[in-house]
PASEBA-1860 file (N, C-alpha, C; in nm, 3 decimals):
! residues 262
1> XXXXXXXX> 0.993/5.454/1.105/0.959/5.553/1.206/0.965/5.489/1.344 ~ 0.970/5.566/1.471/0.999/5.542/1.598/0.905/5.463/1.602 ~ 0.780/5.469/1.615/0.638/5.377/1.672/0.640/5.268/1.587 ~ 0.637/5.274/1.395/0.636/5.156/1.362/0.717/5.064/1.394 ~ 0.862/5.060/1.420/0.965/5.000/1.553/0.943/4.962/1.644 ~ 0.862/5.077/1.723/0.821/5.034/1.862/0.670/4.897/1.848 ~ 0.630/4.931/1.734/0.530/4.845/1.678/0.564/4.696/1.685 ~ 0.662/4.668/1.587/0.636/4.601/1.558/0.715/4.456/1.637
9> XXXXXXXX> 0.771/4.531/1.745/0.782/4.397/1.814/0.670/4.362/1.992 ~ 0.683/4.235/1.980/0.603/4.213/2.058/0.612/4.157/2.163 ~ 0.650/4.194/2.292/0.716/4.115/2.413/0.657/4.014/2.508 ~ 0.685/3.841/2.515/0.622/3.759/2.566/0.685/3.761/2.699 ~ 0.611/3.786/2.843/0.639/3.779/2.976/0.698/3.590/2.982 ~ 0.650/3.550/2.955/0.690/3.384/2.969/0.847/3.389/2.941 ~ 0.883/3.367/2.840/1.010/3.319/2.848/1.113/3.423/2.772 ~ 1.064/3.623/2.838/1.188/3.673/2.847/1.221/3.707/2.730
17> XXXXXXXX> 1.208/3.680/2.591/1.199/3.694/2.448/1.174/3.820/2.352 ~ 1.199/3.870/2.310/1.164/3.971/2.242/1.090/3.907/2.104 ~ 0.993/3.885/2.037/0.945/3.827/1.901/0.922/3.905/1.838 ~ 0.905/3.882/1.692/0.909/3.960/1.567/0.744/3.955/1.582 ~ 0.699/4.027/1.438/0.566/4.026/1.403/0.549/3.899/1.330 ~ 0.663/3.812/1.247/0.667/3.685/1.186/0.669/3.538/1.285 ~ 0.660/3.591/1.439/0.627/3.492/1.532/0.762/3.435/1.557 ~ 0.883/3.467/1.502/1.030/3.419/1.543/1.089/3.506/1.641
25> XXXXXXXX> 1.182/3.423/1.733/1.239/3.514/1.830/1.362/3.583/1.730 ~ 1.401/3.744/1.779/1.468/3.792/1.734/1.630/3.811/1.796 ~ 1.550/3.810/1.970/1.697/3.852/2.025/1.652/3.762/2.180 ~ 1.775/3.754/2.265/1.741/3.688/2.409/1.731/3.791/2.504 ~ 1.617/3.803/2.606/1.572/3.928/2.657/1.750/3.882/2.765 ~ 1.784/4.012/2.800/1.887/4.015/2.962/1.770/3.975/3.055 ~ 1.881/3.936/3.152/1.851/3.876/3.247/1.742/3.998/3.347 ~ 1.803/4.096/3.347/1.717/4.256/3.396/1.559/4.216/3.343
33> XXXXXXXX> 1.543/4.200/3.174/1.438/4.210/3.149/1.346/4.101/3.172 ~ 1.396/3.987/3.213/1.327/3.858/3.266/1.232/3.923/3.353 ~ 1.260/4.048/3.458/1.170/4.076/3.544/1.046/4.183/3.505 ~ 1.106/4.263/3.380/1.003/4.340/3.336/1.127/4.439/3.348 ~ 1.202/4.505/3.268/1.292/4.606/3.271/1.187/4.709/3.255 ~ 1.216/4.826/3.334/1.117/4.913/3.305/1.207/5.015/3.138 ~ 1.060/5.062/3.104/1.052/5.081/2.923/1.060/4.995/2.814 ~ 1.064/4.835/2.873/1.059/4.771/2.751/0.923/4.737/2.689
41> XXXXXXXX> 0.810/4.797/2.754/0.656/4.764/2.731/0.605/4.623/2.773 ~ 0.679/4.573/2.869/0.668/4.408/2.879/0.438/4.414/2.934 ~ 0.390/4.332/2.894/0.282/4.372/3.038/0.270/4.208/3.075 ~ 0.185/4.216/3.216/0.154/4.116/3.291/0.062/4.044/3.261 ~ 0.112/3.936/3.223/-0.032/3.835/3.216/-0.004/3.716/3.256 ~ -0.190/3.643/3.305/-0.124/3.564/3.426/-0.102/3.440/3.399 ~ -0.166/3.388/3.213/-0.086/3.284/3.210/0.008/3.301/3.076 ~ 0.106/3.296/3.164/0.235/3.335/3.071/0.385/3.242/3.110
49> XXXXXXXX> 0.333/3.085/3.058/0.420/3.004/3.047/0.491/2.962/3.175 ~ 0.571/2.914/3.163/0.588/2.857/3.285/0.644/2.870/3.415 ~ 0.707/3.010/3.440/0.666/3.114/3.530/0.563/3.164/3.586 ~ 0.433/3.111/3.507/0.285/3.150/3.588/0.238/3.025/3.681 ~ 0.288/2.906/3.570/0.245/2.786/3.585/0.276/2.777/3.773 ~ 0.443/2.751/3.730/0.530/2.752/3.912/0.444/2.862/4.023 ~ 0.409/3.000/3.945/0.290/3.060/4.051/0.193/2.999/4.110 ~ 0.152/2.951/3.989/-0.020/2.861/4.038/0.009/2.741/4.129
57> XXXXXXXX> 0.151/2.662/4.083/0.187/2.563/4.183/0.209/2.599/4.289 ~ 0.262/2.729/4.371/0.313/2.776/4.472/0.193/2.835/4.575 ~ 0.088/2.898/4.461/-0.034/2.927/4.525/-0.105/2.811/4.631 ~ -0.121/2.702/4.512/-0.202/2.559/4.543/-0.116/2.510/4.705 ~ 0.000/2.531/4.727/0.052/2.443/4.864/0.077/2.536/4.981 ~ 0.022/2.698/4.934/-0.007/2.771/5.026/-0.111/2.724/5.068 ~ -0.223/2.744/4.956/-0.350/2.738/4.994/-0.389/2.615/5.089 ~ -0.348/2.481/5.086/-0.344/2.419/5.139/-0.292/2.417/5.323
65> XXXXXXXX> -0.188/2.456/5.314/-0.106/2.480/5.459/-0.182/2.604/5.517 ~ -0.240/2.686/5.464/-0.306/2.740/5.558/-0.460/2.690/5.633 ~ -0.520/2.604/5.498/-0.613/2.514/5.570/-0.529/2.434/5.670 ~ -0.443/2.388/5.667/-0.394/2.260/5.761/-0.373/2.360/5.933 ~ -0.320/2.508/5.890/-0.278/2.563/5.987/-0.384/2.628/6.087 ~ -0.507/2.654/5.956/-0.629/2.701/6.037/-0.714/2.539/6.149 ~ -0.687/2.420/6.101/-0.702/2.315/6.176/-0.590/2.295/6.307 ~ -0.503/2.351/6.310/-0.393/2.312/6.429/-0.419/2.397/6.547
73> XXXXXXXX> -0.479/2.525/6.468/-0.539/2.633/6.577/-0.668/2.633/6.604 ~ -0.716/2.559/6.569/-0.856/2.530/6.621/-0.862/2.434/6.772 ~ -1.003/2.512/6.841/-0.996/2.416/6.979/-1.163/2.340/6.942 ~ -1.157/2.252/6.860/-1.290/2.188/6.864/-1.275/2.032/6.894 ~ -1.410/1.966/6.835/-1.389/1.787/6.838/-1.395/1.769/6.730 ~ -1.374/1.839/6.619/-1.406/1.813/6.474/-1.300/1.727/6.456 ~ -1.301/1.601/6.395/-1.191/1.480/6.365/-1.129/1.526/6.235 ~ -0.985/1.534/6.209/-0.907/1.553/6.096/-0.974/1.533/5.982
81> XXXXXXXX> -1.085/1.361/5.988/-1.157/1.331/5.872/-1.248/1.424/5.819 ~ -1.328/1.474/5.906/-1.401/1.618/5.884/-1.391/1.708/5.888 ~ -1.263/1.715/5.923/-1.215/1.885/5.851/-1.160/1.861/5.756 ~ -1.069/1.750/5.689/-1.078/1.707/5.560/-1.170/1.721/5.413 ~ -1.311/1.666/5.484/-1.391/1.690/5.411/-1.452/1.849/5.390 ~ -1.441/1.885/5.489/-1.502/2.009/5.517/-1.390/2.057/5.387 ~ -1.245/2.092/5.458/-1.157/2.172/5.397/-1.147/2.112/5.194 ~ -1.234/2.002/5.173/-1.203/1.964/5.014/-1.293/2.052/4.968
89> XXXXXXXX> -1.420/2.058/5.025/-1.559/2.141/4.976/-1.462/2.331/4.905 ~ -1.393/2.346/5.062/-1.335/2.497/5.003/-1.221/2.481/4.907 ~ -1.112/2.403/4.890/-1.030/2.343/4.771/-1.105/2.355/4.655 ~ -1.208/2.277/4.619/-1.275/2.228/4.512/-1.340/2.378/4.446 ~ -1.372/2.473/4.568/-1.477/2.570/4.519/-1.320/2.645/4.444 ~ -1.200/2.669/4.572/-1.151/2.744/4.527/-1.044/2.731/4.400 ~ -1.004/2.633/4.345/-0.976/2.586/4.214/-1.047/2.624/4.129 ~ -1.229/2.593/4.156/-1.315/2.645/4.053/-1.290/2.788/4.017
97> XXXXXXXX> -1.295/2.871/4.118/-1.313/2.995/4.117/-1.142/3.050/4.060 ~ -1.007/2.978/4.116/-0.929/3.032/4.018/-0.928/3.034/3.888 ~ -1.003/2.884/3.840/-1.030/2.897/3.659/-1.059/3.030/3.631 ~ -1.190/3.033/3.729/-1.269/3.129/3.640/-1.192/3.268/3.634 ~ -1.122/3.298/3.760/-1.014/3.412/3.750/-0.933/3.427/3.649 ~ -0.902/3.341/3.591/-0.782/3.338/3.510/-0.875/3.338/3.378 ~ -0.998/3.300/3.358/-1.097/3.333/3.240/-1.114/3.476/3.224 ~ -1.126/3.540/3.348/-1.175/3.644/3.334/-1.056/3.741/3.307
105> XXXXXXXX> -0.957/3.694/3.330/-0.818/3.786/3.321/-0.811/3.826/3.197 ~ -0.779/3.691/3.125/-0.776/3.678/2.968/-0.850/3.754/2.951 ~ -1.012/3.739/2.935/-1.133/3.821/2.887/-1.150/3.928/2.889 ~ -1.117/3.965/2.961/-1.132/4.112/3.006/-0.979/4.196/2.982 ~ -0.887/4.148/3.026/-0.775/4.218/2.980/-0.791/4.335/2.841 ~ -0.721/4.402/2.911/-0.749/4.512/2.819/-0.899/4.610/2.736 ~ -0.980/4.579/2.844/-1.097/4.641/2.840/-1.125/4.750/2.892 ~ -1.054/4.812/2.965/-1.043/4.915/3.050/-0.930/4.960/3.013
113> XXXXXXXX> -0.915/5.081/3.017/-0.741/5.147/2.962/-0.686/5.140/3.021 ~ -0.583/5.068/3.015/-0.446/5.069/3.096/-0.456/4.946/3.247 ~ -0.582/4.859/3.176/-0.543/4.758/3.250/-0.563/4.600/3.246 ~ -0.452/4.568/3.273/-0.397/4.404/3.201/-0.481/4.330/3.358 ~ -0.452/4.164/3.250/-0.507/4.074/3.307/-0.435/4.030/3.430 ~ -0.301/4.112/3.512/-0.290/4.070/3.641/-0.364/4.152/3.737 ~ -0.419/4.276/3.687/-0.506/4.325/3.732/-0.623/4.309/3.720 ~ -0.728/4.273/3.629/-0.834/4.185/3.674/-0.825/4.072/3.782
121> XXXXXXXX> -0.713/3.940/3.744/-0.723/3.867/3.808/-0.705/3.898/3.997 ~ -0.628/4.008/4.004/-0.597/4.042/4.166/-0.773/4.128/4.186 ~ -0.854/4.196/4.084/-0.937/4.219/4.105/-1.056/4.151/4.146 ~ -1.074/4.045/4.076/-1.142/3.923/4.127/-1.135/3.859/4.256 ~ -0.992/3.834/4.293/-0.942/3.759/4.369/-1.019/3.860/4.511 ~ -0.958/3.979/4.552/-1.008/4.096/4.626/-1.207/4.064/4.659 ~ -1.243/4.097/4.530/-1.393/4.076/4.582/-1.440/3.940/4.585 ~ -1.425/3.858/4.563/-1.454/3.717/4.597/-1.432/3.686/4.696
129> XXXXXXXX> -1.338/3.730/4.743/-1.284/3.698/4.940/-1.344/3.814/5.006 ~ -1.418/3.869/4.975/-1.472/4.007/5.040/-1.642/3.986/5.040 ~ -1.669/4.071/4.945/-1.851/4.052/4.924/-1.859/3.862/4.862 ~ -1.767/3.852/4.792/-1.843/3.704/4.758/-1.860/3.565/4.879 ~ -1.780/3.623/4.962/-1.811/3.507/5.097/-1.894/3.572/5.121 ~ -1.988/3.681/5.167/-2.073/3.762/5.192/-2.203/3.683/5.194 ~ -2.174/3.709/5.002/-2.318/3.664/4.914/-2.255/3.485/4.925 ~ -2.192/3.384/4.998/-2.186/3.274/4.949/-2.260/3.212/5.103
137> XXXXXXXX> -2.258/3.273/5.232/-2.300/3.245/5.315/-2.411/3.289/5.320 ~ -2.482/3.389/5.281/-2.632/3.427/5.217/-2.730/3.282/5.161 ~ -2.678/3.257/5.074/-2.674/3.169/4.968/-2.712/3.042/5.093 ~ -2.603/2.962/5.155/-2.556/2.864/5.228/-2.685/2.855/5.327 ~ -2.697/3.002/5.392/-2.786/2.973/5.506/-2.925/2.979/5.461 ~ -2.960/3.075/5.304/-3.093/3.105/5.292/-3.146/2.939/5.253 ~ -3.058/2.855/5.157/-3.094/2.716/5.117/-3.159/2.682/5.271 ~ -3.024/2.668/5.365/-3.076/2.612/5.486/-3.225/2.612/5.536
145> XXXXXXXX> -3.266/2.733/5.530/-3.385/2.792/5.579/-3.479/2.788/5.552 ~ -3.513/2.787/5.361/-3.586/2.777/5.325/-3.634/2.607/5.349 ~ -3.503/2.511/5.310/-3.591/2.397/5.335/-3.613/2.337/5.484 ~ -3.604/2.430/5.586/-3.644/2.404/5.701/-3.824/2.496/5.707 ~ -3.833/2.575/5.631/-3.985/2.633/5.602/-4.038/2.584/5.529 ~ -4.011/2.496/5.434/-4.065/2.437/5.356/-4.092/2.245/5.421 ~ -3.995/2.227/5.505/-4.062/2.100/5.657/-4.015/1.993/5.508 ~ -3.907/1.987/5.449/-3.778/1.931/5.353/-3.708/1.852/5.437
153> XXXXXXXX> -3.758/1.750/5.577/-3.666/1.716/5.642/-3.525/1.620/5.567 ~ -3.594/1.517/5.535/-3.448/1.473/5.488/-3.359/1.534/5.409 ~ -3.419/1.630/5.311/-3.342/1.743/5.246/-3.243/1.796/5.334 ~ -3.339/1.876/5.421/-3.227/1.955/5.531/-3.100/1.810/5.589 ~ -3.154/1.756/5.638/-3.048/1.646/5.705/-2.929/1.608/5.596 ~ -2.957/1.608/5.478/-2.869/1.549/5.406/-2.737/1.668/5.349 ~ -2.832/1.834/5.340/-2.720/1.902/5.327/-2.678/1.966/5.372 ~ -2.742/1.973/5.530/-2.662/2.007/5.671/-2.518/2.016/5.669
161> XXXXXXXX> -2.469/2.150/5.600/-2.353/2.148/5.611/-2.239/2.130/5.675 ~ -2.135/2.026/5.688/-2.029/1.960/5.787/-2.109/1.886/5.854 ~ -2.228/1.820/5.867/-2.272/1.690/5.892/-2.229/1.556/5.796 ~ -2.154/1.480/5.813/-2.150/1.371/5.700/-2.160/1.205/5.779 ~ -2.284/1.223/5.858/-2.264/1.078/5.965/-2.423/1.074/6.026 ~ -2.467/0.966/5.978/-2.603/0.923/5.998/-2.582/0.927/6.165 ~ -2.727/0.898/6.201/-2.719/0.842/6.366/-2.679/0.741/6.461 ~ -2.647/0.665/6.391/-2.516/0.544/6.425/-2.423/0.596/6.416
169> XXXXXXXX> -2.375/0.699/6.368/-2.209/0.766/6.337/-2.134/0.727/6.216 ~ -2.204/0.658/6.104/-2.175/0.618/6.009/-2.152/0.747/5.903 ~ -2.050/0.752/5.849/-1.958/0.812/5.692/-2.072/0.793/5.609 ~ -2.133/0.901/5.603/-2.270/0.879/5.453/-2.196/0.972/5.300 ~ -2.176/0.864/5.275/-2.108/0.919/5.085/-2.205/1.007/5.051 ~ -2.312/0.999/5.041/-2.398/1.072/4.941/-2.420/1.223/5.034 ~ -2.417/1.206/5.151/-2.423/1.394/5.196/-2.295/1.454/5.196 ~ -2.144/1.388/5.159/-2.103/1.447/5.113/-2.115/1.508/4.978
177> XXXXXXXX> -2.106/1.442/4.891/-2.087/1.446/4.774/-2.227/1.557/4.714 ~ -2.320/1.544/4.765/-2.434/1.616/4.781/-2.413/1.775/4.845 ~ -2.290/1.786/4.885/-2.247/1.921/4.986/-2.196/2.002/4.906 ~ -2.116/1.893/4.821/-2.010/1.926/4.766/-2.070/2.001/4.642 ~ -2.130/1.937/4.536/-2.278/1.993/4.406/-2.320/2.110/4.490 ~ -2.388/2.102/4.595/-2.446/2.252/4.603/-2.344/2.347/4.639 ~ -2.251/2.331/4.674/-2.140/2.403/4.759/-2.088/2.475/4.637 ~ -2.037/2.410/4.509/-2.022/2.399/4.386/-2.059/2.506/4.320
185> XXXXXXXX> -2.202/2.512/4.329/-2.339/2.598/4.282/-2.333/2.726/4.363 ~ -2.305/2.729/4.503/-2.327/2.852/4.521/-2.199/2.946/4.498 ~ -2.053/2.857/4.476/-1.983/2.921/4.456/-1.965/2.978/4.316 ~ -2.063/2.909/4.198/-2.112/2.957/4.085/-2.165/3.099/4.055 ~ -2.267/3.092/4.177/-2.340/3.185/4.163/-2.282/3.314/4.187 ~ -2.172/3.307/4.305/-2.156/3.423/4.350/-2.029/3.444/4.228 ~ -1.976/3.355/4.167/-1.869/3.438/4.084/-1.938/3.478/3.995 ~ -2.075/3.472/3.936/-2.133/3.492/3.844/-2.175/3.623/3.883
193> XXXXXXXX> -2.208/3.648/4.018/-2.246/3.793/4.041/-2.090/3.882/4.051 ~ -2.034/3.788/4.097/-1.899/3.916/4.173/-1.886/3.962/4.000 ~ -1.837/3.865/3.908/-1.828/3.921/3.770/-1.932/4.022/3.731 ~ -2.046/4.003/3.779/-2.154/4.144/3.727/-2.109/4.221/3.746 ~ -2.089/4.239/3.896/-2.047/4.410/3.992/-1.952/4.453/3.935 ~ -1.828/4.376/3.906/-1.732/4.441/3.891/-1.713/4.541/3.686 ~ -1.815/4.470/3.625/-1.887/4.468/3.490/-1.937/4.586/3.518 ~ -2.046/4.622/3.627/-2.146/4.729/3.623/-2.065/4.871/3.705
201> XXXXXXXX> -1.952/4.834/3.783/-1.902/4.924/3.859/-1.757/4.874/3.865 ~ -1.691/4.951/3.740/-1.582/4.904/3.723/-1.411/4.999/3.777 ~ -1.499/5.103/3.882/-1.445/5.205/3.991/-1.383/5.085/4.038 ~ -1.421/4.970/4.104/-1.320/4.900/4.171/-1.237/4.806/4.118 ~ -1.246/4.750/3.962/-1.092/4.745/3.914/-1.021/4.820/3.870 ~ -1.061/4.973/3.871/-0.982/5.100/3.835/-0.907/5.117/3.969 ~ -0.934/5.068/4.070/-0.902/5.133/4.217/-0.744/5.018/4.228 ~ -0.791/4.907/4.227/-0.667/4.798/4.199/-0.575/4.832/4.112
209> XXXXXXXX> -0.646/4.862/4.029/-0.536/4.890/3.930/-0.429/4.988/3.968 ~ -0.530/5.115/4.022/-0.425/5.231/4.066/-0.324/5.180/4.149 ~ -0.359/5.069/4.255/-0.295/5.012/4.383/-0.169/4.945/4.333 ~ -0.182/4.906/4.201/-0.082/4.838/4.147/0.019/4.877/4.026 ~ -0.042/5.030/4.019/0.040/5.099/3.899/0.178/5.109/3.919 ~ 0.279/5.083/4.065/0.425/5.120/4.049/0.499/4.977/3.983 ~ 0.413/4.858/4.001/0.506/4.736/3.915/0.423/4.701/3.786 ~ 0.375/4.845/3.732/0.352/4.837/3.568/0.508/4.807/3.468
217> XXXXXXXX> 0.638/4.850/3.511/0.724/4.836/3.465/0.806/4.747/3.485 ~ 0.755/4.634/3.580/0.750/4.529/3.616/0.717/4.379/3.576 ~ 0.687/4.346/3.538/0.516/4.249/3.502/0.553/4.135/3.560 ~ 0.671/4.083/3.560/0.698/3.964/3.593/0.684/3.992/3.800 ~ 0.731/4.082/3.846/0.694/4.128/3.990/0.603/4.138/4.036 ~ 0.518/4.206/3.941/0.342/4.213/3.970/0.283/4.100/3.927 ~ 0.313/3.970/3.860/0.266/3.846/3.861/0.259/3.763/3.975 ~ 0.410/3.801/4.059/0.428/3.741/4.178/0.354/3.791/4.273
225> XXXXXXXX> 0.298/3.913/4.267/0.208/4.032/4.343/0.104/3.948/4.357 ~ 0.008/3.951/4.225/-0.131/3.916/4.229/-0.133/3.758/4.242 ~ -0.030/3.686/4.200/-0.031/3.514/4.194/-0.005/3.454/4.329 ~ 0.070/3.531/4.418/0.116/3.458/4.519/0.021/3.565/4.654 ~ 0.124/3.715/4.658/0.092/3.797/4.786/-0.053/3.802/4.826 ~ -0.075/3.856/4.720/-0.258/3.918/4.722/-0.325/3.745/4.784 ~ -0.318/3.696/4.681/-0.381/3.536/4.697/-0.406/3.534/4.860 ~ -0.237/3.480/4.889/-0.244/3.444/4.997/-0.306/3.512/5.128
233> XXXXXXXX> -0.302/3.645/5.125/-0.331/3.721/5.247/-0.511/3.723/5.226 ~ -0.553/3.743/5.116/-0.666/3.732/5.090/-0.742/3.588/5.113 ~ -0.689/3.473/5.052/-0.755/3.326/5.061/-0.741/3.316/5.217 ~ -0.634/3.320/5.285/-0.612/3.344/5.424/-0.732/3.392/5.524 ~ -0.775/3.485/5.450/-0.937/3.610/5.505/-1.019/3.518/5.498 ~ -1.060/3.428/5.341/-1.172/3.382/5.314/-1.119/3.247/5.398 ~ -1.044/3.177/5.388/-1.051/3.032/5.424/-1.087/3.026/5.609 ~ -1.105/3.151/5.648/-1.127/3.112/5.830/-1.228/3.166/5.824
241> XXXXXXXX> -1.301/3.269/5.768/-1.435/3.294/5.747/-1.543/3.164/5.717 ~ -1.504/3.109/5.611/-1.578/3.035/5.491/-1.552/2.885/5.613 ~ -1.451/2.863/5.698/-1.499/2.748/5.756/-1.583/2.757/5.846 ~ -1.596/2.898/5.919/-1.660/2.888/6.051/-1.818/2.845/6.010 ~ -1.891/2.847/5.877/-1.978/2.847/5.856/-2.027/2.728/5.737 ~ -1.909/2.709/5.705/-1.931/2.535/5.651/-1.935/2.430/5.708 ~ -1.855/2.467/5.818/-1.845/2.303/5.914/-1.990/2.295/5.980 ~ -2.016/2.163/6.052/-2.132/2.151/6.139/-2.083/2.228/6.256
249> XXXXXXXX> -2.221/2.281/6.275/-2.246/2.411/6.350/-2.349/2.360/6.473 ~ -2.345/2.437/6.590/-2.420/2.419/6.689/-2.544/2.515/6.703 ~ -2.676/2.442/6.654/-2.784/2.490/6.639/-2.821/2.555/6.739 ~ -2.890/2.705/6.764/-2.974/2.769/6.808/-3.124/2.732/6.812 ~ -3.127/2.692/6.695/-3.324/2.714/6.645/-3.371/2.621/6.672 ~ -3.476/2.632/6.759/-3.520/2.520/6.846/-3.599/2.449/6.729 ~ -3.657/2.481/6.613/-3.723/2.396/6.541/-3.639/2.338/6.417 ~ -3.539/2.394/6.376/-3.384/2.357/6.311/-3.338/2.262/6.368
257> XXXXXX> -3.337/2.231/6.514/-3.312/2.172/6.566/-3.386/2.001/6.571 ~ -3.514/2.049/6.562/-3.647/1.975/6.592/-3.639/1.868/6.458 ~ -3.590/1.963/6.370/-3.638/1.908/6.222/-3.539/1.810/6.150 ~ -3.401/1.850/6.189/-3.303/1.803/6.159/-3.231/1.694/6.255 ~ -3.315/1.676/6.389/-3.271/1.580/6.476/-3.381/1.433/6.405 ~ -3.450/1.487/6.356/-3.590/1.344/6.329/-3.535/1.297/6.241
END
């Protein structure tokens, strides 16, 4: 019958293939269908061999050059070394946080009707650069605050964010590395929430999804969509946001001030 046919084969986005239900390739996809021929049922997923892989590589030296580019346009005294450091803290978070994208792709894929894991993952990607810098500078400044109410001086001094230089001007290893663990943590936290919201109110990966329904017949196009476009214009949002408020900052609070100068 038509469907048990249509059944029983199973199309891998990676390498273009048509496979049996016995796990052998049967036939070599055309070159058309490498991209997702529309009607062959191909769908998108984001790790799918080594076409995703070259995505994720292409992502990683964006992501980078736009940190380098958001430093060339800057008019401060911040030394290359510390925006270095500064810019590893957002690297480090944001690697973390692609794992977890690409966890959640898998996981969730196909939990919602009619929508695959390049649509979670562009879903993620969307609110994490949106409400989750939100809730990550929440996070960043409430630590701050509290251990300035709580009179935590060396605490505060040590994770004075984009401070990494005692009062001699000395390179202190341990407030980096110390920036870096909590920096770590709050970017934990907030993927741990952005994953709630999107769990409890799942209107906004239905909304992506809709945004992305014309390269359903696509998959290999809409990989390049959510792996590269989205990424970039989005990490782009978060990475000039997320520095203005990681680097060392010029205090207002006269007792912030008070507490963290001693």
């Amino acid at each position: 019958q038509p469907s048990g046919f249509k059944a029983k084969f199973q199309f891998q986005v990676s390498v273009g293939q048509r496979v049996g239900a016995d796990g052998h390739s049967v036939s070599q996809a055309s070159s058309l269908d490498l991209w997702g021929a529309a009607g062959t049922g191909m769908v998108c997923h984001v790790l799918a061999g080594n076409f995703a892989l070259i995505m994720q590589g292409v992502l990683f030296v964006m992501t980078c050059s736009v940190l380098v580019w958001k430093k060339t346009m800057e008019n401060s005294d911040r030394t290359w070394f510390e925006f270095g450091l500064d810019s590893s803290k957002q690297i480090m978070g944001a690697g973390w946080i692609h794992v977890a994208n690409l966890l959640c792709a898998v996981l969730f894929a196909g939990r919602l009707p009619g929508v695959d894991g390049c649509t979670w993952y562009a879903a993620n990607i969307i609110v994490d650069t949106t409400a989750g810098v939100a809730v990550e500078w929440c996070l960043l400044r409430g630590l701050h605050h509290l251990l300035i109410g709580l009179r935590c001086v060396a605490t505060a001094k040590l994770l004075d964010s984009g401070s990494y230089r005692d009062s001699s001007g000395a390179f202190r290893p341990l407030a980096y590395v110390t920036q870096m663990v909590v920096w770590l943590s709050i970017v934990t936290c907030m993927k741990v929430g952005m994953v709630g919201l999107m769990k409890t109110v799942p209107v906004i990966v239905l909304l992506v999804n809709s945004a992305l329904s014309s390269l359903e017949d696509t998959p290999k196009i809409k990989l390049v969509v959510v792996m590269i476009f989205v990424p970039l214009m989005m990490n782009t949002f978060q990475f000039v946001l997320t520095d203005g408020f990681i680097k060392k900052r010029k205090r207002a609070d006269p007792l912030a001030d008070g507490l963290i100068a001693k």
